[in-house]
C-alpha positions in Angstrom: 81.3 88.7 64.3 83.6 90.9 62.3 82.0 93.6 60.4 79.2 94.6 62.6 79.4 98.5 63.6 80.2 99.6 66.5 80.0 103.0 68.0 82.8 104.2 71.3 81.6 106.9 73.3 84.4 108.4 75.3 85.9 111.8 76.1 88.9 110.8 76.5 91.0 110.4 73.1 93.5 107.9 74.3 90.5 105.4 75.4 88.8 106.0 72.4 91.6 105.2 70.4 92.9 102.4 72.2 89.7 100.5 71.8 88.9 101.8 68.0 92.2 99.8 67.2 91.8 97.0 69.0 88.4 96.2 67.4 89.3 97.5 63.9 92.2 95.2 64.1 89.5 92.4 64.5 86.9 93.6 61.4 84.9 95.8 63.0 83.0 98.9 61.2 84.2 101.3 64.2 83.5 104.9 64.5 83.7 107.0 67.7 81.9 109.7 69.5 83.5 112.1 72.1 79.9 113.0 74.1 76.7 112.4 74.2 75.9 115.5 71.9 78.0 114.0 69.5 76.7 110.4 69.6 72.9 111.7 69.0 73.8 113.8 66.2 76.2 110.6 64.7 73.1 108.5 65.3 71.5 110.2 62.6 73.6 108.9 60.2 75.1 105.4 61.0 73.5 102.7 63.2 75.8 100.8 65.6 75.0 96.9 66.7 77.2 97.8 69.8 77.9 101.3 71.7 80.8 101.3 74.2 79.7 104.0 76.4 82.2 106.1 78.8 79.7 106.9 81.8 81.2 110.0 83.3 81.4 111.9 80.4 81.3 116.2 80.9 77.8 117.5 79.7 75.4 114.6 78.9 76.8 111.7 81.0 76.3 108.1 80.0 73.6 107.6 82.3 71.2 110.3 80.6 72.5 109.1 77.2 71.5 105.1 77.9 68.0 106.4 78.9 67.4 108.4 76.3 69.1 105.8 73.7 66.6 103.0 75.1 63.3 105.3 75.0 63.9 105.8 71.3 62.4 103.4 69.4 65.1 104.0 66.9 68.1 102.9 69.0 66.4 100.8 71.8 67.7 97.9 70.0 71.3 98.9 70.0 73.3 96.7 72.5 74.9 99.4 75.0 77.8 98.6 77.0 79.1 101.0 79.9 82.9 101.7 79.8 83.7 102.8 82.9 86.1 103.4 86.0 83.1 103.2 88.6 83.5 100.1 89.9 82.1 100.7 93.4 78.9 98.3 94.8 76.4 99.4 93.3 77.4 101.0 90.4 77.0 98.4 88.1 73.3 98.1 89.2 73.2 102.0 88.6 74.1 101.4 85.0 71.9 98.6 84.2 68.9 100.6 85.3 69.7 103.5 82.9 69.4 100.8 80.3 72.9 99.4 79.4 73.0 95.8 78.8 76.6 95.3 79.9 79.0 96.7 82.2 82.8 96.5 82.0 85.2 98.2 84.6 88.2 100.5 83.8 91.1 99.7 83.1 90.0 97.7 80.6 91.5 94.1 79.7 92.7 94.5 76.1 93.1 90.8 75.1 89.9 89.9 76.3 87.7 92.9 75.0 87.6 91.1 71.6 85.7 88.3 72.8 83.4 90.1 75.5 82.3 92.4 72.4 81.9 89.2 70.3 79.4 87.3 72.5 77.6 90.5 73.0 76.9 90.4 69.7 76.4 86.7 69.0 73.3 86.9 71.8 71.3 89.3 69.0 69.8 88.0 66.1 70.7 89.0 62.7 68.2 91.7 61.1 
């Protein structure tokens, strides 16, 4: 669904990057965020479909950011998706309960991010 927006949360510049590319190559409306900080304060001003979110993240990790993103009634809509190298048992449970709605391991698969991020969006509803 080219053209919906779609915010990356990730300290690290070359993951950001990679995946801002990657999607803007497809249509996207992509903007990114290096930490939680920085995602509330850009949430103030554009509203995502889709947030790829870096868990381990210095400061406000992506944990404390999901659960506060989902107890806003302002962003509990927004589909989150955890970016992340923990990829023990476990952790994808851990994510889920801080109120992501996807989980994808690190490294991540470049040719089939596209599609992931698309059916993520197709199981939403047009506003």
């Amino acid at each position: 669904m080219a053209g919906e927006s779609i915010l990356v949360v990730d300290d690290n510049a070359t993951n950001a990057k990679l995946i801002f590319f990657l999607l803007k190559k497809r249509g996207y409306d992509v903007r990114c965020a290096a930490s939680g900080e920085e995602t509330l304060a850009l949430l103030k001003e554009f509203r995502p479909a889709l947030i790829l979110m870096d868990i381990q993240m210095p400061g406000m990790d992506g944990f404390e950011l999901s659960r506060r993103l989902k107890a806003d009634p302002a962003t509990r809509d927004i589909i989150l998706i955890a970016v992340t190298a923990y990829a023990m048992k476990g952790d994808e449970q851990r994510v889920r309960e801080a109120g992501c709605d996807g989980y994808l391991a690190k490294p991540i698969d470049t040719r089939a991010l596209p599609g992931v991020i698309a059916s993520y969006l197709a199981r939403t509803p047009a506003p």
